[in-house]
C-alpha positions in Angstrom: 0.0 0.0 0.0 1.2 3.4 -0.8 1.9 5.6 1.9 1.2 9.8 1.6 4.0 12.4 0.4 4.6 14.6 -1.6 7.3 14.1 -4.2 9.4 16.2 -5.6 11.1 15.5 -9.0 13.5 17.1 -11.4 11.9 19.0 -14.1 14.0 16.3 -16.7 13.2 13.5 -14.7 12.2 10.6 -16.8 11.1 6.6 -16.4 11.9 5.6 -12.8 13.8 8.4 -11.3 13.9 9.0 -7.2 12.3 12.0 -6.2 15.0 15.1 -5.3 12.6 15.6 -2.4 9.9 13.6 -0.2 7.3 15.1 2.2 6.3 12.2 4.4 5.8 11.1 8.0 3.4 11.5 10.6 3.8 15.1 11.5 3.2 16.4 7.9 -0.4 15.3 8.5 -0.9 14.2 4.9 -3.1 11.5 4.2 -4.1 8.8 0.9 -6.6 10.8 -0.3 -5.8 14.4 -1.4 -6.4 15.1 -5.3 -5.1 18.7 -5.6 -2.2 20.4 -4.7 -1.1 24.4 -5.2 2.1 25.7 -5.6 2.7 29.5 -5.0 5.4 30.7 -6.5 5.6 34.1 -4.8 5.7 33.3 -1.9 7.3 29.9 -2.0 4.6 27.5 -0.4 3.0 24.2 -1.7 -0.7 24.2 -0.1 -2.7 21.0 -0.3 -6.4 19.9 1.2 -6.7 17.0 3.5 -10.3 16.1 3.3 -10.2 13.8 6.5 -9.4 16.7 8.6 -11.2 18.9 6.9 -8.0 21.4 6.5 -6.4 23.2 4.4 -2.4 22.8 4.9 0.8 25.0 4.1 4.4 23.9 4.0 7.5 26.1 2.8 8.4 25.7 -0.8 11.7 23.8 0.4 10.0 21.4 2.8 11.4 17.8 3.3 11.5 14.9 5.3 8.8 14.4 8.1 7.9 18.3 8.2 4.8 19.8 9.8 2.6 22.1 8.0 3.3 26.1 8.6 -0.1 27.0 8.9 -3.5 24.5 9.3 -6.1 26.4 7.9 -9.5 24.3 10.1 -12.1 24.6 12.3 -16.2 25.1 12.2 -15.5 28.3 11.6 -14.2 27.8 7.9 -17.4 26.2 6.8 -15.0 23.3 5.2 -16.7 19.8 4.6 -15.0 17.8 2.0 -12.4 19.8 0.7 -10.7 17.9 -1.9 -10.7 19.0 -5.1 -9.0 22.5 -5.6 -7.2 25.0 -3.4 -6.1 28.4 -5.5 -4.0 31.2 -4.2 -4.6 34.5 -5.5 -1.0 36.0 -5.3 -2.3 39.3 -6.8 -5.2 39.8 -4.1 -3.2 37.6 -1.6 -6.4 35.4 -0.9 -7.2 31.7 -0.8 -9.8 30.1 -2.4 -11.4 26.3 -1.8 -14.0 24.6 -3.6 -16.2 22.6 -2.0 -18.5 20.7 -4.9 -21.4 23.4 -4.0 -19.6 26.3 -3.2 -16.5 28.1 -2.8 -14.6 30.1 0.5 -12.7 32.7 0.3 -9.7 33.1 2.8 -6.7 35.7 3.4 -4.4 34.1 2.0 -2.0 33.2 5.5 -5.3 32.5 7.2 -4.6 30.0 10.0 -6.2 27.8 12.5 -10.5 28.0 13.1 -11.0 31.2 10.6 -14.4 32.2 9.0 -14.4 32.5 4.9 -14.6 36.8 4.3 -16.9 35.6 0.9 -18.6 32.1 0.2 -20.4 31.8 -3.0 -23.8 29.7 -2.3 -27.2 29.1 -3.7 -29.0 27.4 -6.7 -28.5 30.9 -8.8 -24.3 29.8 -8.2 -24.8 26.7 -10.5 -21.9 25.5 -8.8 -23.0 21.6 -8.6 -20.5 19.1 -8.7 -17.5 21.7 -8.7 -14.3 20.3 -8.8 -11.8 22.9 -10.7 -11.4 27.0 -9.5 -9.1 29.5 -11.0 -8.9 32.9 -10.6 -8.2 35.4 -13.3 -6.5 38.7 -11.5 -6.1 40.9 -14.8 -9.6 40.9 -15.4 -10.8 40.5 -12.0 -12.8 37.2 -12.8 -13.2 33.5 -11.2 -13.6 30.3 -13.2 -14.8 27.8 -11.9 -15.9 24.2 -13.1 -19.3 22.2 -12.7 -21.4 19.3 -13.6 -22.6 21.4 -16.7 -19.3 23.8 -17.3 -17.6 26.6 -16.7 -19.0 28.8 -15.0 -17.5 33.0 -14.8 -17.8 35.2 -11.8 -16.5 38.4 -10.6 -13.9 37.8 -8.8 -15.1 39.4 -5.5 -18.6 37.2 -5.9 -20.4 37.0 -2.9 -23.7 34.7 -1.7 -26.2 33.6 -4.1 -24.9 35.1 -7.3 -25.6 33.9 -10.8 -22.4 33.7 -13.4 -21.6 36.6 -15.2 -21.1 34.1 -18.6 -20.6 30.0 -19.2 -19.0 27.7 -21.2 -21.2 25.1 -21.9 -23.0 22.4 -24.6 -22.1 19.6 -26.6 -19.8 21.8 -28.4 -17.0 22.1 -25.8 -16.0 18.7 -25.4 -16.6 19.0 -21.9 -18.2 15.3 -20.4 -18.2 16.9 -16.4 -16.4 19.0 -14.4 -12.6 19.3 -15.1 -10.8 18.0 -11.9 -8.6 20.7 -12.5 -8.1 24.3 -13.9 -5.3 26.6 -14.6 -5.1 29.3 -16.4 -2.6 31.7 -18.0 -3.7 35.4 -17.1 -1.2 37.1 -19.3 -3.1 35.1 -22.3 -6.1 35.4 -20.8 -6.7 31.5 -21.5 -8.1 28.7 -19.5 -7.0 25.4 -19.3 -8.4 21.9 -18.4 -8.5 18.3 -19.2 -11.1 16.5 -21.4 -11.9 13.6 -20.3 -12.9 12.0 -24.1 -10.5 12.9 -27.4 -12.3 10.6 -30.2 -9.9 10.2 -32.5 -9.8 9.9 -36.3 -11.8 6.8 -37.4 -13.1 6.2 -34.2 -17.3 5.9 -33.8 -18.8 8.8 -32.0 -20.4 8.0 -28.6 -23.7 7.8 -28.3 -25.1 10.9 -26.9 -27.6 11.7 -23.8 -30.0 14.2 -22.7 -29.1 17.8 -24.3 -26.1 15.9 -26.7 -23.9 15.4 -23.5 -21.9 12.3 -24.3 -23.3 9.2 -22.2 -19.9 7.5 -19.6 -17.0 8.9 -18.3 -15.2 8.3 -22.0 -11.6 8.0 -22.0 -9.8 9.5 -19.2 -7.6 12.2 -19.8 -8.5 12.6 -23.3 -6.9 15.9 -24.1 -5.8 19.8 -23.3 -8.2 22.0 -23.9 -8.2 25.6 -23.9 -10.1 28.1 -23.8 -10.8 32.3 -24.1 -11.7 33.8 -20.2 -14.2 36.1 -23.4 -15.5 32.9 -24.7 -19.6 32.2 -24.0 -21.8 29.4 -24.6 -21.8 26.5 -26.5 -18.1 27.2 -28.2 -15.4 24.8 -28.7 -11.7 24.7 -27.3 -9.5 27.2 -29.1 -6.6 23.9 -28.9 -7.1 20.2 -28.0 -3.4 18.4 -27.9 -3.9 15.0 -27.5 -1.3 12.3 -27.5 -2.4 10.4 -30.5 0.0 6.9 -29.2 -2.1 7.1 -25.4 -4.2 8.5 -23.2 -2.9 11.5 -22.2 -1.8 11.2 -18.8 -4.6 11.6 -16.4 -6.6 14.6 -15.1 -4.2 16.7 -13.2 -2.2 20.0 -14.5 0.3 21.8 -13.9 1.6 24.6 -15.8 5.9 25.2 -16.3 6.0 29.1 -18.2 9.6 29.0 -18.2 10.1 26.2 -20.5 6.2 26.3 -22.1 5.7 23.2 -20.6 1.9 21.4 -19.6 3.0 18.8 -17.3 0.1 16.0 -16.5 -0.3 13.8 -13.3 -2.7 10.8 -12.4 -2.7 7.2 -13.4 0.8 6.4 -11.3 2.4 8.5 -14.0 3.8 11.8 -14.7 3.8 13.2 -18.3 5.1 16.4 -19.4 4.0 17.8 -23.1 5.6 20.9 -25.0 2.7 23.3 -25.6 3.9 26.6 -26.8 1.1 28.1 -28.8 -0.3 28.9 -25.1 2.4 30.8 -23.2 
């Protein structure tokens, strides 16, 4: 059985190369089942979500070995329930966001121990349902986040029962549910996700649901789809790479600027894909 860390690898690692760095032990209080994890680079912290606890936890960039957590973000106070499927850090506006799959806090960004949210977005008018992926785009002062039915485009100071400002949503997308994760590239103003089904060429189309929406969870990890913050409605990706010898990699993202880089997690693999149209 695997045990839970946090592994850090050169960027050129390849095949089975050890980790440069490993987060592990008991007083990291990481556990098996956390599926998102944030790095700011700003400020030099990799924050993660332990779901058991119902926490939100911060180490130092450079953290290894069995090292505790600089701040534990939990409590009744923080409203938390289940938070395990995105943590974002607004470096601009120096706040935290996490998504729970009906609504999303809002934190200062060092907030530690039993603290109350200063915003939650809630309410059927949200059309956050089954929300796994949350971004946060500071140039135009906009959140992103992703549902059930799509993306979904707030202000970025959304409070309570608000409706979206615009979606991205239909058969048209590509999108077969909620995109575990999100990034996005501010400077581009572009969004960035996973689709979970790429048919390619000579294979049959799926058969298709209630309103078109493809019927199954498809292939996982199909592809890299982008899109405009200024796209609306039913509108397809601006790019899909796919990885026309495999699945793509799984349904995790991270995003290397430096070197133009998408790197991919999930599936007991690591792939990293050259993606420069984006950056």
């Amino acid at each position: 059985m695997a045990f839970p860390r946090i592994a850090a690898f050169a960027r050129l690692a390849k095949g089975g190369d050890e980790p440069e760095r490993i987060i592990a032990g008991q007083k990291t209080l990481l556990n098996r089942s956390m599926h998102d994890i944030e790095y700011d680079d700003v400020n030099d912290e990799i924050l993660i979500a332990n779901p058991y606890a119902q926490a939100i936890l911060t180490y130092r960039g450079g953290a290894d070995g069995e090292e505790a957590p600089i701040r534990v973000l939990q409590g009744p106070s923080t409203q938390m329930a289940h938070p395990d499927y995105s943590v974002h850090v607004d470096k601009v506006n120096n706040e935290l966001y996490v998504t729970e799959k009906e609504y999303i806090l809002v934190f200062p960004r060092t907030a530690n121990g039993d603290v109350a949210p200063i915003r939650v977005i809630r309410g059927p008018d949200t059309r956050l349902i089954n929300t796994r992926g949350m971004v946060i785009d500071p140039i135009r002062n906009l959140l992103i986040a992703s549902t059930r039915d799509g993306l979904m485009i707030f202000p970025r100071t959304a409070n309570g029962n608000v409706k979206p400002i615009r979606t991205i949503e239909g058969p048209k997308t590509g999108m077969n549910g909620p995109f575990h994760n999100l990034r996005i590239i501010p400077e581009k103003g572009l969004i960035i996700g996973i689709l979970r089904n790429v048919r390619r060429p000579g294979e049959p189309q799926q058969a298709e649901g209630e309103n078109g929406r493809r019927r199954g969870r498809g292939r996982p990890g199909g592809g890299i789809a982008v899109w405009s913050v200024t796209d609306e409605g039913d509108i397809p990706p601006i790019w899909v790479l796919s990885d026309p010898g495999a699945n793509i990699g799984g349904m995790r993202l991270a995003l290397n600027p430096n070197h133009k880089e998408v790197i991919v997690g999930g599936g007991l693999n690591v792939r990293t894909y050259s993606f420069p149209e984006i950056f």
